[in-house]
PQR file of N, CA, C, O and H, with PARSE charges and radii, in Angstrom:
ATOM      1  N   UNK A   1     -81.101  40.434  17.151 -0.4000 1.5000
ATOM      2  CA  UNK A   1     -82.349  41.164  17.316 -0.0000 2.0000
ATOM      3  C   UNK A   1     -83.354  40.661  16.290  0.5500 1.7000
ATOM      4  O   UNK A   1     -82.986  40.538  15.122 -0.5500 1.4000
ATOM      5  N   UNK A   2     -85.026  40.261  16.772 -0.4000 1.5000
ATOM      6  CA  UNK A   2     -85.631  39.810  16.260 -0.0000 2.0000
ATOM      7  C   UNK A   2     -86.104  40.834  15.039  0.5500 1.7000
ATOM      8  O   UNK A   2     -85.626  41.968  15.021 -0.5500 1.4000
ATOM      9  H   UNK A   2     -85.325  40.361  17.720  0.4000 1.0000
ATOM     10  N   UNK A   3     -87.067  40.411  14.003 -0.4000 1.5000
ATOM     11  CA  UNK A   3     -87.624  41.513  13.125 -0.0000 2.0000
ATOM     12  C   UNK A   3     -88.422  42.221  13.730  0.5500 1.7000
ATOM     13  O   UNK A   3     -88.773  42.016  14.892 -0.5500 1.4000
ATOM     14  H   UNK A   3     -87.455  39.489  14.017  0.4000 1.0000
ATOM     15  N   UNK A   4     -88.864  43.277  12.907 -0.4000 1.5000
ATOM     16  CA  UNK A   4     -89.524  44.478  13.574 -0.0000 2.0000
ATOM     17  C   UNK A   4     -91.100  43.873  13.006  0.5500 1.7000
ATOM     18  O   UNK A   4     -91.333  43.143  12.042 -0.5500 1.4000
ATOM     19  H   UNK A   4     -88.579  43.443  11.963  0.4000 1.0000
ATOM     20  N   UNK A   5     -91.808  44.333  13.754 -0.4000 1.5000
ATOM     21  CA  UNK A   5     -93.478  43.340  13.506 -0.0000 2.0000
ATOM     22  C   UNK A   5     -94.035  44.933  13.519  0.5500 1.7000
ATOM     23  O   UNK A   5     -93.768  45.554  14.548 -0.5500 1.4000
ATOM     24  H   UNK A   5     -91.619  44.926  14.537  0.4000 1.0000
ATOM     25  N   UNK A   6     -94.813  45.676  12.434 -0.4000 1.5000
ATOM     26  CA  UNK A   6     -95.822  46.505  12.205 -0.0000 2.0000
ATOM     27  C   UNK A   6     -97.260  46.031  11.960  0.5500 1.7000
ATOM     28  O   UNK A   6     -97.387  44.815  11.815 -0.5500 1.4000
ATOM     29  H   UNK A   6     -95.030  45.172  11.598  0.4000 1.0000
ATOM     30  N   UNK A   7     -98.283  46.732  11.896 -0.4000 1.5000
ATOM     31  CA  UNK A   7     -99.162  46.629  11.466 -0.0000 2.0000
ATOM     32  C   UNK A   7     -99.674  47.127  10.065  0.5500 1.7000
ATOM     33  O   UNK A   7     -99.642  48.294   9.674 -0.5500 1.4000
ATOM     34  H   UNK A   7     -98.181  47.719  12.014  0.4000 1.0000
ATOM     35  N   UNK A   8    -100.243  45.827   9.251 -0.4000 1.5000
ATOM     36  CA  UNK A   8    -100.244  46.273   7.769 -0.0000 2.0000
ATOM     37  C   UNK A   8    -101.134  47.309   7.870  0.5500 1.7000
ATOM     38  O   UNK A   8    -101.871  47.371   8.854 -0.5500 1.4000
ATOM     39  H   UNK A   8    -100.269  44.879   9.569  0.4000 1.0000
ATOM     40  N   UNK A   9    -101.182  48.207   6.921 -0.4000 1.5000
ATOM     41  CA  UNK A   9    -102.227  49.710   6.704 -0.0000 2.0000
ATOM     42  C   UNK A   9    -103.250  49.511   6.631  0.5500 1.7000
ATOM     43  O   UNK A   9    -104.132  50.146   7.209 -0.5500 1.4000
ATOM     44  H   UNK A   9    -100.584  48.157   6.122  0.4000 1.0000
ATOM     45  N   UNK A  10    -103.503  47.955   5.417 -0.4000 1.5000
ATOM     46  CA  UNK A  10    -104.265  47.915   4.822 -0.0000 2.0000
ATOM     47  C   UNK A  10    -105.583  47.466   5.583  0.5500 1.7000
ATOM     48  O   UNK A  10    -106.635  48.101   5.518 -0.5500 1.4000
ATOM     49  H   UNK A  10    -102.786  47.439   4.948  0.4000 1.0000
ATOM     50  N   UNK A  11    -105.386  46.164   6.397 -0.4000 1.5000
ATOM     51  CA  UNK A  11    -105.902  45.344   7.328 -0.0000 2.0000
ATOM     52  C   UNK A  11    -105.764  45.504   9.015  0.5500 1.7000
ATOM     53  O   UNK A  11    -106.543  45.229   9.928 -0.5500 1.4000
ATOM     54  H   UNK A  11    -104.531  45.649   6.450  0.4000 1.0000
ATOM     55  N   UNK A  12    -104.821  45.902   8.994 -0.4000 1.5000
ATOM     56  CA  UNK A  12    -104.329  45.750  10.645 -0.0000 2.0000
ATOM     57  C   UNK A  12    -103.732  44.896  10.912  0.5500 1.7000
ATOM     58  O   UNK A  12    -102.846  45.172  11.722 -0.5500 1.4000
ATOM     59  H   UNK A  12    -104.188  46.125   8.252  0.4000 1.0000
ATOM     60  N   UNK A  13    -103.793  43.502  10.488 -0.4000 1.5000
ATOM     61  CA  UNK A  13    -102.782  42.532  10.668 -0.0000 2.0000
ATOM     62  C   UNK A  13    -101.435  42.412  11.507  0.5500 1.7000
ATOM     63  O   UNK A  13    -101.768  43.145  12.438 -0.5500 1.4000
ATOM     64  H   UNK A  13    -104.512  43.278   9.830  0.4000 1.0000
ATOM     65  N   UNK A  14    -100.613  42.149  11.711 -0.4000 1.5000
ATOM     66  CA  UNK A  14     -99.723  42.182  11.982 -0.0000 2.0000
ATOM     67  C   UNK A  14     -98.745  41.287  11.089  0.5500 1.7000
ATOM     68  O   UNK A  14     -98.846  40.077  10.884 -0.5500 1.4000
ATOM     69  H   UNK A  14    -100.342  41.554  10.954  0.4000 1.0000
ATOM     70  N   UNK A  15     -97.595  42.329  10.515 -0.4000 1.5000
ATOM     71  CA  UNK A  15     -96.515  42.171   9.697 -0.0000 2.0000
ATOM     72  C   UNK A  15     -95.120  42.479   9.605  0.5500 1.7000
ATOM     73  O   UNK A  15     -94.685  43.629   9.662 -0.5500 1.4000
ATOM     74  H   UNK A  15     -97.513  43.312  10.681  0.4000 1.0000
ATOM     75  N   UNK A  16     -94.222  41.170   9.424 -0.4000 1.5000
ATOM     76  CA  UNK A  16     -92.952  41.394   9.904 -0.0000 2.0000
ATOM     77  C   UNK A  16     -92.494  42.548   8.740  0.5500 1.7000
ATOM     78  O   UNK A  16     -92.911  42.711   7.593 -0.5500 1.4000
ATOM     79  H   UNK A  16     -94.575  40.236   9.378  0.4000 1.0000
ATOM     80  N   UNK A  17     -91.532  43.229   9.465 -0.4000 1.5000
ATOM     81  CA  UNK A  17     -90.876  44.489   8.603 -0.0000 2.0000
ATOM     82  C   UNK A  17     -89.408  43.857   7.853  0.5500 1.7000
ATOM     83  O   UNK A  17     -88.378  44.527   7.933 -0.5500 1.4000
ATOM     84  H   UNK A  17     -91.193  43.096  10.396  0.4000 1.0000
ATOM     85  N   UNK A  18     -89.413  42.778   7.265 -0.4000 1.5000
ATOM     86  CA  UNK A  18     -87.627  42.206   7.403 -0.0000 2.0000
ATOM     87  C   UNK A  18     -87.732  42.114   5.735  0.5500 1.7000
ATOM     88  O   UNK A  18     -88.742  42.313   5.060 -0.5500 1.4000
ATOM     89  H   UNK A  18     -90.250  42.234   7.200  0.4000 1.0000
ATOM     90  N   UNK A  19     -86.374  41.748   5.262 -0.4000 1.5000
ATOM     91  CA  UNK A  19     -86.242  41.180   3.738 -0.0000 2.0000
ATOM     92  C   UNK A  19     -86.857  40.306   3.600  0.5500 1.7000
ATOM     93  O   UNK A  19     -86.902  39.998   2.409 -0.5500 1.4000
ATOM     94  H   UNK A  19     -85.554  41.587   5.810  0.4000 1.0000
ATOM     95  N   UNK A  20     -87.569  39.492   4.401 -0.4000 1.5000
ATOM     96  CA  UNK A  20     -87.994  38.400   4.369 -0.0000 2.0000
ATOM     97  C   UNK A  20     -89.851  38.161   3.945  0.5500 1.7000
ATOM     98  O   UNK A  20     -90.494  37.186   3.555 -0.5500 1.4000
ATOM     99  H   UNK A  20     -87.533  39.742   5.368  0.4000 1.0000
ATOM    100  N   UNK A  21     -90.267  39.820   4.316 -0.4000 1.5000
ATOM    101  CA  UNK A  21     -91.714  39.791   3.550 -0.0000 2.0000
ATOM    102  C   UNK A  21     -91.036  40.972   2.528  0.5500 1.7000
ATOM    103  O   UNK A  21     -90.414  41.987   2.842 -0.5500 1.4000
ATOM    104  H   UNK A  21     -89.745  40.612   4.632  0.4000 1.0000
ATOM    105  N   UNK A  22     -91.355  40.508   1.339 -0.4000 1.5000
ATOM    106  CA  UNK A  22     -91.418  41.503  -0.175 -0.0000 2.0000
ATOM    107  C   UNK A  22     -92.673  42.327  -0.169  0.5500 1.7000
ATOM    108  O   UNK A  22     -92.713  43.267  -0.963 -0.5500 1.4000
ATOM    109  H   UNK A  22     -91.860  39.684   1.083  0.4000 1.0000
ATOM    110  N   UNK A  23     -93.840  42.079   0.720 -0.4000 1.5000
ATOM    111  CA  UNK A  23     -94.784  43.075   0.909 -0.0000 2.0000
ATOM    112  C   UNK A  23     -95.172  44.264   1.691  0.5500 1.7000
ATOM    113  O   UNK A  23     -96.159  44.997   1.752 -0.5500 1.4000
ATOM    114  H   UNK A  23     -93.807  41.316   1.365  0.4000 1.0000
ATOM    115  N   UNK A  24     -93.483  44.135   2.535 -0.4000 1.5000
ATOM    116  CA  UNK A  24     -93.596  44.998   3.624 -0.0000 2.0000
ATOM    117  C   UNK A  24     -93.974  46.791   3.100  0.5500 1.7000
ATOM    118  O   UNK A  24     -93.726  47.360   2.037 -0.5500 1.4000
ATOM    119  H   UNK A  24     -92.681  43.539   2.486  0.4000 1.0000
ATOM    120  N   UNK A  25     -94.508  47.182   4.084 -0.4000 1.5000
ATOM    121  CA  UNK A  25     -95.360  47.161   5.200 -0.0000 2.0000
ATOM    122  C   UNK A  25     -96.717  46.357   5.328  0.5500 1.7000
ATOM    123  O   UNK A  25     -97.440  46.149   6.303 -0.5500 1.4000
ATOM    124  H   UNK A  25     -94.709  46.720   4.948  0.4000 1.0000
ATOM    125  N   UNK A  26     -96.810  45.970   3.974 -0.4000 1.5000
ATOM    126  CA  UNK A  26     -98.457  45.127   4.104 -0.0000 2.0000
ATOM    127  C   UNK A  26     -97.720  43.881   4.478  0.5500 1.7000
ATOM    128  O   UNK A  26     -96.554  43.492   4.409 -0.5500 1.4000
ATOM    129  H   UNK A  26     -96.223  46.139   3.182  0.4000 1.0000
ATOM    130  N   UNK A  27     -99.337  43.215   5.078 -0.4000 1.5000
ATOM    131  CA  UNK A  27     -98.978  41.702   5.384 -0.0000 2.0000
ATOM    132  C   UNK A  27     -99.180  40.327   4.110  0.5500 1.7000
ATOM    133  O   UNK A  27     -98.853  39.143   4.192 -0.5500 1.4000
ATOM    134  H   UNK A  27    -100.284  43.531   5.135  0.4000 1.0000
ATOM    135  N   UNK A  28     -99.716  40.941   3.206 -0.4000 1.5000
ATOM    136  CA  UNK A  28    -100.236  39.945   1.930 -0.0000 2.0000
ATOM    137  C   UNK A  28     -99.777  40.909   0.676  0.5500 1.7000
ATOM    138  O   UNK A  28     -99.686  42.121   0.871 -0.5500 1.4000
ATOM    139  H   UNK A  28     -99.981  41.902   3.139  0.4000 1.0000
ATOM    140  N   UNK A  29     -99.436  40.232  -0.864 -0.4000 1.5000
ATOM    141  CA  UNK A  29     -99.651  40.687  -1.926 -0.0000 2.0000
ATOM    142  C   UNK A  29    -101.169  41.373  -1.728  0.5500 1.7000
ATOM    143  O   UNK A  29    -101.289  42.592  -1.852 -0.5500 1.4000
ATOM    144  H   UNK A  29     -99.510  39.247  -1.022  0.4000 1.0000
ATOM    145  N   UNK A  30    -102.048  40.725  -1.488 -0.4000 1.5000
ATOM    146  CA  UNK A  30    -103.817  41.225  -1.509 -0.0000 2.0000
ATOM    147  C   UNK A  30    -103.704  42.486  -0.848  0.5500 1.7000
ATOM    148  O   UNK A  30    -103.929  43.449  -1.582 -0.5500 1.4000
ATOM    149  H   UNK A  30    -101.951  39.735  -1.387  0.4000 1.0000
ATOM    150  N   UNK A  31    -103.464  42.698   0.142 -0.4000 1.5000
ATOM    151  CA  UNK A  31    -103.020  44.001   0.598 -0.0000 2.0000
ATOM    152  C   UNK A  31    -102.344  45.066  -0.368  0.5500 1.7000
ATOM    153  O   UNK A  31    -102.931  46.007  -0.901 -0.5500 1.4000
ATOM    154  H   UNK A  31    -103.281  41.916   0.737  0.4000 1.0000
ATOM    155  N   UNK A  32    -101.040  44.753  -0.490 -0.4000 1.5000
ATOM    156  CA  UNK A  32    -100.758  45.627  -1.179 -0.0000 2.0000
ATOM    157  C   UNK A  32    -101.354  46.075  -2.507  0.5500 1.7000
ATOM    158  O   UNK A  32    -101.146  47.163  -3.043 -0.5500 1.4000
ATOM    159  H   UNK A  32    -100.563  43.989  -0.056  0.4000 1.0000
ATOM    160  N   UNK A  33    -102.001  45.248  -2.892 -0.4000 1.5000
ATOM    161  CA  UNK A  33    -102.329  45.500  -4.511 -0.0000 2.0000
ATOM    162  C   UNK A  33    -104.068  46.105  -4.390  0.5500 1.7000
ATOM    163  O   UNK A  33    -104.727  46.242  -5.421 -0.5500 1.4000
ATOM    164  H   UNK A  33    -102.171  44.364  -2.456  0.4000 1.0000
ATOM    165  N   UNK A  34    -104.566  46.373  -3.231 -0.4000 1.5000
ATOM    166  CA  UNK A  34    -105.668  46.950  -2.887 -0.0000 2.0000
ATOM    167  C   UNK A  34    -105.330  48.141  -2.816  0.5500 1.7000
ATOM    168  O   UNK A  34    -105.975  48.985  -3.439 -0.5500 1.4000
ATOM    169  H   UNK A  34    -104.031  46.261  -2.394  0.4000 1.0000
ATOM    170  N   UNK A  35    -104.075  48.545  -1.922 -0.4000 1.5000
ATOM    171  CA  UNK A  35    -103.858  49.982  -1.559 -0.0000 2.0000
ATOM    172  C   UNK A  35    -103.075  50.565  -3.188  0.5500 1.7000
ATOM    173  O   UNK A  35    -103.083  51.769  -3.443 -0.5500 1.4000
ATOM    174  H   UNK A  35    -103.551  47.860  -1.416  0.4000 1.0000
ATOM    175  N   UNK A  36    -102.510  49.658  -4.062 -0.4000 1.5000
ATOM    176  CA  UNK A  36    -102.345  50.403  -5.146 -0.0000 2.0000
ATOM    177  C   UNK A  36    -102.934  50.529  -5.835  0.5500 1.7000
ATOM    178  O   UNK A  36    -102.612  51.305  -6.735 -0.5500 1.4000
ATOM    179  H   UNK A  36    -102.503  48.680  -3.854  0.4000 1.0000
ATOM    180  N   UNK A  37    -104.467  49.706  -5.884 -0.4000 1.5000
ATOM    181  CA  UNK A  37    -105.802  50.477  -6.597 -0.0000 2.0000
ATOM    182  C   UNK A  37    -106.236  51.775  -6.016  0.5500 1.7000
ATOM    183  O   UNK A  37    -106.305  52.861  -6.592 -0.5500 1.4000
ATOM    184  H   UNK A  37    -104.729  49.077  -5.153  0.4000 1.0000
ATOM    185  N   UNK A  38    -106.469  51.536  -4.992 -0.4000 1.5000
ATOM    186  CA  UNK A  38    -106.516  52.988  -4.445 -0.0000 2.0000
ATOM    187  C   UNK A  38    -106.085  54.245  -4.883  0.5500 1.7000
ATOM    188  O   UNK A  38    -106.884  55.094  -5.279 -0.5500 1.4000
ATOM    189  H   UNK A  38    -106.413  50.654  -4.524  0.4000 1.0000
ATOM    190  N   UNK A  39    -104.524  54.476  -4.828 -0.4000 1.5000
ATOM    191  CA  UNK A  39    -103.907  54.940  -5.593 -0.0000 2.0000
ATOM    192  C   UNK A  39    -104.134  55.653  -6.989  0.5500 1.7000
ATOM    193  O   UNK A  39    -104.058  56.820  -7.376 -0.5500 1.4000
ATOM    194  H   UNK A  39    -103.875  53.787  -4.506  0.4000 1.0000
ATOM    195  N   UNK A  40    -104.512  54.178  -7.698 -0.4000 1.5000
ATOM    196  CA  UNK A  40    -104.882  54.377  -9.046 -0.0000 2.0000
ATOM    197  C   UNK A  40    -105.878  54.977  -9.373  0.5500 1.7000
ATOM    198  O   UNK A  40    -105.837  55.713 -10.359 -0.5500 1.4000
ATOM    199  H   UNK A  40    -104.574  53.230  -7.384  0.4000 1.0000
ATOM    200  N   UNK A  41    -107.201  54.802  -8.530 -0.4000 1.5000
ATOM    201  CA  UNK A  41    -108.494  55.239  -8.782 -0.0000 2.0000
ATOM    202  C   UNK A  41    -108.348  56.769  -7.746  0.5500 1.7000
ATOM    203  O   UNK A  41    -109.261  57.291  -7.107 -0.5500 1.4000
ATOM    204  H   UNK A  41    -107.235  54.204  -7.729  0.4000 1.0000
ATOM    205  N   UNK A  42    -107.107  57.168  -7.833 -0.4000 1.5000
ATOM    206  CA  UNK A  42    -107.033  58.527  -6.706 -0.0000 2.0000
ATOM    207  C   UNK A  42    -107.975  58.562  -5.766  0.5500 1.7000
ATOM    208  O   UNK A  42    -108.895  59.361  -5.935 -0.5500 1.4000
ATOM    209  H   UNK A  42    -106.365  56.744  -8.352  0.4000 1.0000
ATOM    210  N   UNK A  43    -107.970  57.986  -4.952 -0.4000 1.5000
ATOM    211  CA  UNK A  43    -108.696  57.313  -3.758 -0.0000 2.0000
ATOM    212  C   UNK A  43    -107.948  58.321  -2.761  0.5500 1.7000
ATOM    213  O   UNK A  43    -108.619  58.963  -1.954 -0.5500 1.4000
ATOM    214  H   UNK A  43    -107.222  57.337  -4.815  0.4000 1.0000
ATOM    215  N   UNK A  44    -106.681  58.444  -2.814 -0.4000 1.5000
ATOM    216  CA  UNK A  44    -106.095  59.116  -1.704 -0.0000 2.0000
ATOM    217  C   UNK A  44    -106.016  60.317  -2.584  0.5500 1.7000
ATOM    218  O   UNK A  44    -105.936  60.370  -3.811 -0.5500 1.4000
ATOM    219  H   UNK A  44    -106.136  57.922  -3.469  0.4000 1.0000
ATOM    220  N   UNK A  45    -106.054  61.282  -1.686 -0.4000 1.5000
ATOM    221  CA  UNK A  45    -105.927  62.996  -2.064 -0.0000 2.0000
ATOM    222  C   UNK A  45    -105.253  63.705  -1.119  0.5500 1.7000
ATOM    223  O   UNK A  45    -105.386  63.283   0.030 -0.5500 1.4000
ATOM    224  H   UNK A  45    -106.118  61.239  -0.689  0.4000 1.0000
ATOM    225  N   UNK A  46    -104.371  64.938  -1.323 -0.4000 1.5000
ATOM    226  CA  UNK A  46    -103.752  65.381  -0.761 -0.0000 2.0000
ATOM    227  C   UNK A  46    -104.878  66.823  -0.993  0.5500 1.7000
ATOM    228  O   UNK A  46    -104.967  67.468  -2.038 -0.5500 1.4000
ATOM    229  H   UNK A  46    -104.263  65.280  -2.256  0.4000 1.0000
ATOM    230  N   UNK A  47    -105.536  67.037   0.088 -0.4000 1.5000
ATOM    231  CA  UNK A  47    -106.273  68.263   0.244 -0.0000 2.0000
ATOM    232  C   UNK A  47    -105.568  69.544  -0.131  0.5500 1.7000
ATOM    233  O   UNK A  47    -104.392  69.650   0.216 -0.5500 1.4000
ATOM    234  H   UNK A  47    -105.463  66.513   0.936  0.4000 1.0000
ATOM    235  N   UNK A  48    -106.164  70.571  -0.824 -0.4000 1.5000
ATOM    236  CA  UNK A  48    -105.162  71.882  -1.237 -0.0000 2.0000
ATOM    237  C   UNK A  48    -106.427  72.864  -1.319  0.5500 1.7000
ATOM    238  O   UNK A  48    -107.544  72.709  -1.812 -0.5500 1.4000
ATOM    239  H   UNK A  48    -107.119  70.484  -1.106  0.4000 1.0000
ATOM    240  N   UNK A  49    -105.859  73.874  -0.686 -0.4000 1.5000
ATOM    241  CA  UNK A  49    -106.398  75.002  -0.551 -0.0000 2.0000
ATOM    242  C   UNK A  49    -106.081  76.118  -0.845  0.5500 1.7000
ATOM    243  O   UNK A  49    -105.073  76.559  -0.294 -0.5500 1.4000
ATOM    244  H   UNK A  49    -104.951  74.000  -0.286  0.4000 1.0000
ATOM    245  N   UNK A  50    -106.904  77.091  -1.930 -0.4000 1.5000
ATOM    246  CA  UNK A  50    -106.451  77.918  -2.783 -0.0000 2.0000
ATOM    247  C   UNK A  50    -105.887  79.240  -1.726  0.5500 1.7000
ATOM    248  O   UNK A  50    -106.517  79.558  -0.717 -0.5500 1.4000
ATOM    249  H   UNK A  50    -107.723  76.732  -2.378  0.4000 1.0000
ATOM    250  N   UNK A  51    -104.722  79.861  -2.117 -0.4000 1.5000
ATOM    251  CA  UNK A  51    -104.551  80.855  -1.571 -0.0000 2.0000
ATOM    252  C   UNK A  51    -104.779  82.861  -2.480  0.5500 1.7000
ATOM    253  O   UNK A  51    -104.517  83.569  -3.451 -0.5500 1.4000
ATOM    254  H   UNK A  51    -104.210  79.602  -2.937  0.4000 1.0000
ATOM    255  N   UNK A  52    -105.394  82.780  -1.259 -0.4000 1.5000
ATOM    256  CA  UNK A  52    -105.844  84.873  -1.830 -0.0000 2.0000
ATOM    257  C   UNK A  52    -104.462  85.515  -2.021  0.5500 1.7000
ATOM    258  O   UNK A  52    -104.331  86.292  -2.967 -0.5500 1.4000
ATOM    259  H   UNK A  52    -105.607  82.204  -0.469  0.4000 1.0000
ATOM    260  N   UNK A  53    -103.260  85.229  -1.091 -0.4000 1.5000
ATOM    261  CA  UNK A  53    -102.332  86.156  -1.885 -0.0000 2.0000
ATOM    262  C   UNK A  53    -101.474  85.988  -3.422  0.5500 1.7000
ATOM    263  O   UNK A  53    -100.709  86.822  -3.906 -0.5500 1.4000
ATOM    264  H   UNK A  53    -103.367  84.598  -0.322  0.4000 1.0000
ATOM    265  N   UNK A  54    -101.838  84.719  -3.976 -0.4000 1.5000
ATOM    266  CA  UNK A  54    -101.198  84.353  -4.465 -0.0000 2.0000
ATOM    267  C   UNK A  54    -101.827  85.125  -6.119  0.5500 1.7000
ATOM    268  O   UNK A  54    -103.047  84.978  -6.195 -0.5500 1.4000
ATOM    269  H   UNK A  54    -102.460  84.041  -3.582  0.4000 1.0000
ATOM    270  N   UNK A  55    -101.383  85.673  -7.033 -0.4000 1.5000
ATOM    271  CA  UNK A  55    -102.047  85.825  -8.272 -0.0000 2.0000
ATOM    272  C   UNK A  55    -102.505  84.768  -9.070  0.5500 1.7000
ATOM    273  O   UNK A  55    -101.543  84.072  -9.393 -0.5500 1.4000
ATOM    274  H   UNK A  55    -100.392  85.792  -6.972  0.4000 1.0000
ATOM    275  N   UNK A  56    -103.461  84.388  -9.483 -0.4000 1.5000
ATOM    276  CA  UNK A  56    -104.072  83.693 -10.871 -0.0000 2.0000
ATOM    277  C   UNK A  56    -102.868  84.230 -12.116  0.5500 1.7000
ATOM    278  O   UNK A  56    -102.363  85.300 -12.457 -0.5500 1.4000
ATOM    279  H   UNK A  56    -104.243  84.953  -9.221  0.4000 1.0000
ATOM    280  N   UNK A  57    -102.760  82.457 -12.615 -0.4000 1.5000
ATOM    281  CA  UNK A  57    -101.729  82.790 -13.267 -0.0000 2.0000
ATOM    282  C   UNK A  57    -101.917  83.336 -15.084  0.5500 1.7000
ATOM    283  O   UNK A  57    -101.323  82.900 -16.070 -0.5500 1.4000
ATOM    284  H   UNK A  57    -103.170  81.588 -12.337  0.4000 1.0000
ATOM    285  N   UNK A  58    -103.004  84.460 -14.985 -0.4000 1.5000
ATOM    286  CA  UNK A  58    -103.098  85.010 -16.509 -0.0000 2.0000
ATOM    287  C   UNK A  58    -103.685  86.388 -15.875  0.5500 1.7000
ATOM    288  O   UNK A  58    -103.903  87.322 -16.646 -0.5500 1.4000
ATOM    289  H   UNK A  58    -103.486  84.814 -14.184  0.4000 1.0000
ATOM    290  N   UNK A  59    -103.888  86.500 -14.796 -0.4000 1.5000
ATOM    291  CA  UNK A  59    -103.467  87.812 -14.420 -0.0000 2.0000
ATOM    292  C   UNK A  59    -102.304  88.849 -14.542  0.5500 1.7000
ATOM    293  O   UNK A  59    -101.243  88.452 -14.061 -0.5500 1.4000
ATOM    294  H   UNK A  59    -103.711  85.741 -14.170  0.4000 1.0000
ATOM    295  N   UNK A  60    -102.294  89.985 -15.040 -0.4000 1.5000
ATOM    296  CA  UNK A  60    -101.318  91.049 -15.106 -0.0000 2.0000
ATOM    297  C   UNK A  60    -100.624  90.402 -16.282  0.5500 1.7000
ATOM    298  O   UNK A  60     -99.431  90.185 -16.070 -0.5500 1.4000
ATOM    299  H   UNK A  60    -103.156  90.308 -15.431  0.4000 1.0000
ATOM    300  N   UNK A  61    -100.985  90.114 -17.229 -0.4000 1.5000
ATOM    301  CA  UNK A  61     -99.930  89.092 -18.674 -0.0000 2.0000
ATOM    302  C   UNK A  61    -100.043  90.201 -19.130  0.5500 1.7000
ATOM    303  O   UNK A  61     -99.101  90.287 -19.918 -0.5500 1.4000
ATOM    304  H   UNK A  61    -101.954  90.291 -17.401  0.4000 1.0000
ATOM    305  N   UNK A  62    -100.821  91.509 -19.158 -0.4000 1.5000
ATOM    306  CA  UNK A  62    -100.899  92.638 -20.298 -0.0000 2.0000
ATOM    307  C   UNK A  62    -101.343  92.540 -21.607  0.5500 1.7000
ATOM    308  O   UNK A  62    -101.220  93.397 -22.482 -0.5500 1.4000
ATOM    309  H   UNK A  62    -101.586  91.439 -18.518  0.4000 1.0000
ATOM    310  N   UNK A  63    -101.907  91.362 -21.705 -0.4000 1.5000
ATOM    311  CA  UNK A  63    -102.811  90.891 -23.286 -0.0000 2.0000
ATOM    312  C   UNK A  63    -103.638  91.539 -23.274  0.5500 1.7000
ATOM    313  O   UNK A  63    -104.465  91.503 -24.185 -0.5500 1.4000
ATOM    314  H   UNK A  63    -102.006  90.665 -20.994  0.4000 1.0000
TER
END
């Protein structure tokens, strides 16, 4: 069975998935080392949204 061929994230490209690229899922080092600036400069965010039932945590301390 041949390798599995994805598309890099970064580009679209098309990239083999095997031991044989060390960049997998990207198709280039350049790729990958773009999406780990990203990263770095928190480029990606995981959205969070405060919740009402939850207490603030210096509420009810009794100070």
């Amino acid at each position: 069975m041949g390798a599995r061929i994805v598309n890099c994230p970064q580009c679209g490209k098309s990239a083999e998935w095997s031991s044989a690229n060390p960049y997998r899922p990207f198709c280039s080092e350049r790729c990958k080392m773009i999406d780990l600036g990203a990263w770095a400069n928190e480029d990606y965010r995981i959205p969070v949204t405060e919740s009402k039932d939850r207490p603030e945590a210096d509420e009810g301390s009794g100070s």
